[in-house]
C-alpha positions as CSV (number, residue, x, y, z in Angstrom):
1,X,119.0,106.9,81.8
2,X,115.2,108.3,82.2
3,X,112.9,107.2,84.6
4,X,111.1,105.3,82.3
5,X,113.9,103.5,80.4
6,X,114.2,99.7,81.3
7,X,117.2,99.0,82.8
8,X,119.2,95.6,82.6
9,X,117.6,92.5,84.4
10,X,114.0,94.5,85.2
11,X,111.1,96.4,84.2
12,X,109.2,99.8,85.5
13,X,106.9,97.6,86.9
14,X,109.3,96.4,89.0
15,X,110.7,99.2,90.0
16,X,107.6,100.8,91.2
17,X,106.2,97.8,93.3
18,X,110.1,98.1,95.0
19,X,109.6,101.5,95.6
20,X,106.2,101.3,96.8
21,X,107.2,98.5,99.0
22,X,109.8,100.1,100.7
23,X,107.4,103.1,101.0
24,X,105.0,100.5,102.5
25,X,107.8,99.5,104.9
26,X,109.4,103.4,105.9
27,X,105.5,104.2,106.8
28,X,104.8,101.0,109.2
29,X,108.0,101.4,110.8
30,X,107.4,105.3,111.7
31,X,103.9,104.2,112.7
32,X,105.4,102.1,115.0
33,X,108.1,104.7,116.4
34,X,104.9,107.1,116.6
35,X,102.7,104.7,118.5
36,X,105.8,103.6,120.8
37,X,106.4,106.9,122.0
38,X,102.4,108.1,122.3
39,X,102.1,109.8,125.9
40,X,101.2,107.3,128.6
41,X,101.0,107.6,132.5
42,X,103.0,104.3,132.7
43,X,106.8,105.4,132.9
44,X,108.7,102.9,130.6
45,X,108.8,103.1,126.6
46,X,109.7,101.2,124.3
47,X,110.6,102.0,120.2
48,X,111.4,100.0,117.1
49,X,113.4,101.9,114.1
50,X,113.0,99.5,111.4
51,X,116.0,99.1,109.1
52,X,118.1,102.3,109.5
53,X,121.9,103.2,108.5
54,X,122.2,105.7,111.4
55,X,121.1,107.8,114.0
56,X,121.8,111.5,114.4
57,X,123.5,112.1,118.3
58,X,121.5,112.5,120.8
59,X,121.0,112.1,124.8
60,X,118.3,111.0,127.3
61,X,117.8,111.3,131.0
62,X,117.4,107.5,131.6
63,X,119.4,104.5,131.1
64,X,118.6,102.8,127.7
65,X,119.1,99.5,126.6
66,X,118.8,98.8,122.9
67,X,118.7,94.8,121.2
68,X,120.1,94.6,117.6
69,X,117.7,92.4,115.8
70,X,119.8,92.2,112.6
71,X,123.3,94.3,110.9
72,X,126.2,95.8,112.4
73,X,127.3,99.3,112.9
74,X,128.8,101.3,115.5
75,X,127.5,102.3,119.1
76,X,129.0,106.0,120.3
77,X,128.6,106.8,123.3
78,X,130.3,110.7,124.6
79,X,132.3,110.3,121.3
80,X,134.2,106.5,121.7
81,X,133.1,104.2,119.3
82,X,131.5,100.2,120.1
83,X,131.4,97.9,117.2
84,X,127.8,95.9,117.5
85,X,126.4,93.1,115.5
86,X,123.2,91.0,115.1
87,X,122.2,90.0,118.7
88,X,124.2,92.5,120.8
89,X,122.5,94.2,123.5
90,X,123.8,97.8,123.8
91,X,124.0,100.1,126.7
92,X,123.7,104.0,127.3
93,X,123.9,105.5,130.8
94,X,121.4,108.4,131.4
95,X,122.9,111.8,129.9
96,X,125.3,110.4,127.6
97,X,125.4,111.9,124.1
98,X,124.5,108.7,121.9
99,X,125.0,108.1,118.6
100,X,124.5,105.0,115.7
101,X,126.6,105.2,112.9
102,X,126.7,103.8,110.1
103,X,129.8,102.6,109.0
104,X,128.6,101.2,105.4
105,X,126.3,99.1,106.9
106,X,122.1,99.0,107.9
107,X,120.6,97.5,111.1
108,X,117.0,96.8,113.3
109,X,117.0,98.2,116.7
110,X,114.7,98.4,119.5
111,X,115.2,100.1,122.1
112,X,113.8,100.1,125.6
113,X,113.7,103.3,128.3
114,X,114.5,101.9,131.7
115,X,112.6,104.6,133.9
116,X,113.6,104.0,137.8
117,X,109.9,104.3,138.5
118,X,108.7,100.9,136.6
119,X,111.1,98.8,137.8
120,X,110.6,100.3,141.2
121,X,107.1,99.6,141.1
122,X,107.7,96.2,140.3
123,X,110.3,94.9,142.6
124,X,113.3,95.3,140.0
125,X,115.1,97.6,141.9
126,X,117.9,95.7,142.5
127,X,118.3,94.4,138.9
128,X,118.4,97.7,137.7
129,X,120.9,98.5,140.3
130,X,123.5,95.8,139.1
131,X,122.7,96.9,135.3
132,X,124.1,100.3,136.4
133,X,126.7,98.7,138.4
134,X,128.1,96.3,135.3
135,X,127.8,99.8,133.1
136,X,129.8,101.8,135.4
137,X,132.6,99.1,135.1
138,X,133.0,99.3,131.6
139,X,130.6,97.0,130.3
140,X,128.5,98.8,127.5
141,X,127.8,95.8,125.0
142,X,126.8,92.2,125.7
143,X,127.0,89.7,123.1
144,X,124.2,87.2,123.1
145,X,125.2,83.7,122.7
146,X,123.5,81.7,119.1
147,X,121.7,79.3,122.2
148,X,120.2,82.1,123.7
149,X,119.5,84.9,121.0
150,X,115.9,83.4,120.0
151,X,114.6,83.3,123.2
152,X,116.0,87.0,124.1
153,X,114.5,88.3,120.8
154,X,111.1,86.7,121.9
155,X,111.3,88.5,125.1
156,X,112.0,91.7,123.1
157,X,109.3,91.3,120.4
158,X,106.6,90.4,123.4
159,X,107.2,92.9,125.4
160,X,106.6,95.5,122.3
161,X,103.9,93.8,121.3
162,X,102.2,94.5,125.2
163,X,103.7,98.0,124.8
164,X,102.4,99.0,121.6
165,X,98.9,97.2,122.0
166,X,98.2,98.0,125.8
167,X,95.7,95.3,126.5
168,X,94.6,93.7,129.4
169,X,97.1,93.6,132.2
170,X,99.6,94.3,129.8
171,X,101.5,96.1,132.7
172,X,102.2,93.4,134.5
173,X,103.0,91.6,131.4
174,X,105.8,93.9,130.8
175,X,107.1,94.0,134.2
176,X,107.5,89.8,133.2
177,X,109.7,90.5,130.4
178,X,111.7,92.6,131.6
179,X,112.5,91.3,135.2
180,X,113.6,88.0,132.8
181,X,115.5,89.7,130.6
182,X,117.5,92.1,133.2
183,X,117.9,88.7,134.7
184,X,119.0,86.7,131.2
185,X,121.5,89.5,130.5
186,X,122.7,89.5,134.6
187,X,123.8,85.3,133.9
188,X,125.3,86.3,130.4
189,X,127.8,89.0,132.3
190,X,128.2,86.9,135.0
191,X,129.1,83.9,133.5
192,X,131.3,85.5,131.2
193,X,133.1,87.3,133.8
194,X,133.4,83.9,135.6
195,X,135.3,82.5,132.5
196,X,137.7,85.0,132.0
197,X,139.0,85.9,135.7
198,X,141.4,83.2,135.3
199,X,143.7,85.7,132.6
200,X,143.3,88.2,135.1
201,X,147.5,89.5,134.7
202,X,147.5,88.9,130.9
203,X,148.1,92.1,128.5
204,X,145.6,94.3,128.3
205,X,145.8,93.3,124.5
206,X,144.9,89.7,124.9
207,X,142.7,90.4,127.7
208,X,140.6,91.9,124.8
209,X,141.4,89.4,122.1
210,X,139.8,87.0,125.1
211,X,136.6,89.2,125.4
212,X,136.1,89.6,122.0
213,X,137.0,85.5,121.2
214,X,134.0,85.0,124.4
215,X,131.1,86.9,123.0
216,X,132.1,86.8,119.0
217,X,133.1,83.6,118.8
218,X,130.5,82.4,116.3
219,X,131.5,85.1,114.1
220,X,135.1,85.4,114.2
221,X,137.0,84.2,110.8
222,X,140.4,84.6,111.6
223,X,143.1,86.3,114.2
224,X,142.8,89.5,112.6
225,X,139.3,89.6,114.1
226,X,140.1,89.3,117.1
227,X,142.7,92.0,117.7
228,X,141.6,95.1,118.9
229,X,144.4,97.0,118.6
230,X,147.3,98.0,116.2
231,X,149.2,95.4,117.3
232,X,151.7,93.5,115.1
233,X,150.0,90.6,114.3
234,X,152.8,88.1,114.7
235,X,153.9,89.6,118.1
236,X,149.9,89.4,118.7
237,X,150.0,85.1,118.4
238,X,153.5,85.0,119.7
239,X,152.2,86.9,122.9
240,X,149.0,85.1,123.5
241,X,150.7,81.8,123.3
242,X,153.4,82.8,125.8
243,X,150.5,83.3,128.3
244,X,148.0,80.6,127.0
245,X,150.6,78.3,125.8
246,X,148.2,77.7,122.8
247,X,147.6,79.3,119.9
248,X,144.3,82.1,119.3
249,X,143.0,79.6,116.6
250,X,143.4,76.8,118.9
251,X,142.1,78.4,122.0
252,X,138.6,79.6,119.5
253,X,138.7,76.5,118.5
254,X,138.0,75.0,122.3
255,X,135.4,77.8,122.9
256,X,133.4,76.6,120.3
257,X,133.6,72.7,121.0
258,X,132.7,73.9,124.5
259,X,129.7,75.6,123.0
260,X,128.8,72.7,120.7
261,X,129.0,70.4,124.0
262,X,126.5,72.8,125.9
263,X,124.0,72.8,122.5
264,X,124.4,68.9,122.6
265,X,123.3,68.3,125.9
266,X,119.7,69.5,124.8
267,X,117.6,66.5,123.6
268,X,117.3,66.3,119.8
269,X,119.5,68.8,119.2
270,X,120.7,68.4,115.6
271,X,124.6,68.5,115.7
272,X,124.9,70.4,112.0
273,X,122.8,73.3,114.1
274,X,125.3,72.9,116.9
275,X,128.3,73.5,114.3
276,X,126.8,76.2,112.7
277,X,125.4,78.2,115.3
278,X,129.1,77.7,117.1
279,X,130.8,78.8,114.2
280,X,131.6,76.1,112.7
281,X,131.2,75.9,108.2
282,X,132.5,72.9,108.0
283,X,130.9,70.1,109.1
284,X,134.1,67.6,108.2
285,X,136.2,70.2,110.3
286,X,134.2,70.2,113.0
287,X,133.7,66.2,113.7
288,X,137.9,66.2,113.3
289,X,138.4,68.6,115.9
290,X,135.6,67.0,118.2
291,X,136.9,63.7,117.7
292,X,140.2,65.1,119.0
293,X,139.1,66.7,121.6
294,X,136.7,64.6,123.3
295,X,137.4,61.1,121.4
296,X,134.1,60.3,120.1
297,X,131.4,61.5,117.9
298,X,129.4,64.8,118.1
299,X,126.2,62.6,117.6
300,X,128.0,59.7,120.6
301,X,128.6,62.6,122.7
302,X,125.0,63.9,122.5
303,X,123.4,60.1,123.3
304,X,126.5,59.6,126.5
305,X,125.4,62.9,127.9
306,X,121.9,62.5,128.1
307,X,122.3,58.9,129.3
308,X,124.3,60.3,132.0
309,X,127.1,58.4,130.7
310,X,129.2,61.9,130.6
311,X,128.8,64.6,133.1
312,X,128.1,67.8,131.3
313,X,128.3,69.7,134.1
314,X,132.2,69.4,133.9
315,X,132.9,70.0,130.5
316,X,134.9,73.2,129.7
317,X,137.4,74.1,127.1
318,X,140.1,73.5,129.5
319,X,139.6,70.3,130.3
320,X,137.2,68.0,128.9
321,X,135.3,65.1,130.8
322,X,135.9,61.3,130.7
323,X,133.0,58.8,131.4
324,X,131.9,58.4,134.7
325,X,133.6,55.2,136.6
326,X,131.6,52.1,136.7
């Protein structure tokens, strides 16, 4: 087919206003990667790619940290592969050879320098010290929670804005972000660490099915999702229940009721955003296994807990709170 034939469903029109659109879009976003990386005398940097499949390999003297805006694709880092998805925060010690690959699939990045010197200037030291710390144990990817992934791409997208913009006092600005965000992604490791040191013993295999269950939850579909090796998959449920003594679809399950009780507890939360942004797609599904679980309503829950009725503060997926004694 020419150039100028009509294809099915469209017109030459059309196709040049998408391909000047996209060639609208491929020149803003390397604007923005030029600007981002302009010289400065202040020693951070920060640089948005846009919509890309892939990144060629490449290393840097500093520690990185990159947020995924939207897509999925794969994080290598010295040649071993990390799967990431839409609101993953990704991490690459200084030196490391780093590379995004595609894997059949597009995402938005941005990615922010973390030179010693700023944070040093600004009293950040020692957040930048556990980052390290939490990298050096393994920890190369954290998953940000549906509750919290607004506010943590808000932090992102100002602190660009400042960077790419410089106006007044935008320093100091900056040094704002970032000190909350170090500090936002410090309480996501921690408290996830917190949750799983109780399986502490378990197979390494279900160890990782826990992980994965504790920052994918929202986006798992089923137990093949959550195994993270080649492991039979009947032997897989058969193991985890031997050291759970429930099943992995009954122990997601609890995660996300525990989640939907922590999005409840906010006032006028809506409880079909609750369900949805827990994982839930059925909203009949969801109100059966609440019921079970807690014996009431999603919407009775949300009115006893911020009467006081129910202490949120105790609910967990192990064991879930009665009414406080008259």
């Amino acid at each position: 087919m020419s150039f100028l034939s009509r294809p099915a469903g469209g017109s030459v029109i059309g196709i040049l206003r998408g391909h000047l659109t996209l060639r609208a879009k491929a020149l803003y976003c390397m604007r923005m990667h030029i600007l981002s990386h302009r010289k400065s005398i202040l020693p951070f940097a920060m640089s948005r790619t846009g919509v890309i499949s892939s990144y060629r390999a490449h290393r840097h003297d500093f520690l990185e940290l990159t947020f995924i805006h939207s897509g999925s694709g794969n994080h290598a880092i010295d040649g071993i592969q990390h799967p990431f998805a839409a609101n993953d925060i990704l991490f690459t010690p200084p030196s490391a050879i780093e590379e995004f690959l595609a894997d059949g699939h597009t995402h938005d990045q941005t990615s922010v320098a973390l030179y010693e010197e700023f944070f040093a200037r600004h009293g950040m030291r020692e957040e930048v010290s556990m980052l390290r710390a939490r990298i050096a144990s393994g920890v190369h990817t954290v998953s940000v929670p549906p509750d919290h992934a607004a506010a943590v791409e808000r932090l992102i997208n100002d602190a660009f804005r400042e960077y790419i913009f410089k106006m007044h006092r935008y320093e100091r600005i900056l040094a704002c972000r970032m000190a909350e965000l170090l500090s936002v992604i410090e309480r996501l490791v921690h408290e996830k660490r917190n949750v799983l040191a109780r399986f502490n013993g378990v197979p390494p295999a279900i160890y990782a099915a826990l992980e994965r269950i504790e920052s994918q939850y929202h986006i798992i579909t089923s137990v093949d999702d959550m195994i993270t090796t080649d492991m039979n998959k009947r032997y897989f449920i058969r193991l985890f229940k031997k050291h759970l003594r429930i099943t992995p679809i009954q122990y997601l399950n609890r995660v996300r009721i525990e989640k939907c009780c922590e999005l409840l507890s906010v006032k006028d939360a809506a409880v079909s955003d609750a369900a949805y942004q827990a994982g839930f797609n059925d909203l009949g599904n969801f109100n059966r296994l609440f019921r079970r679980f807690l014996g009431m309503t999603p919407r009775d829950f949300s009115r006893r807990v911020l009467s006081s009725a129910i202490d949120a503060g105790a609910i967990n997926r192990f064991r879930f709170p009665l009414e406080k004694k008259r």
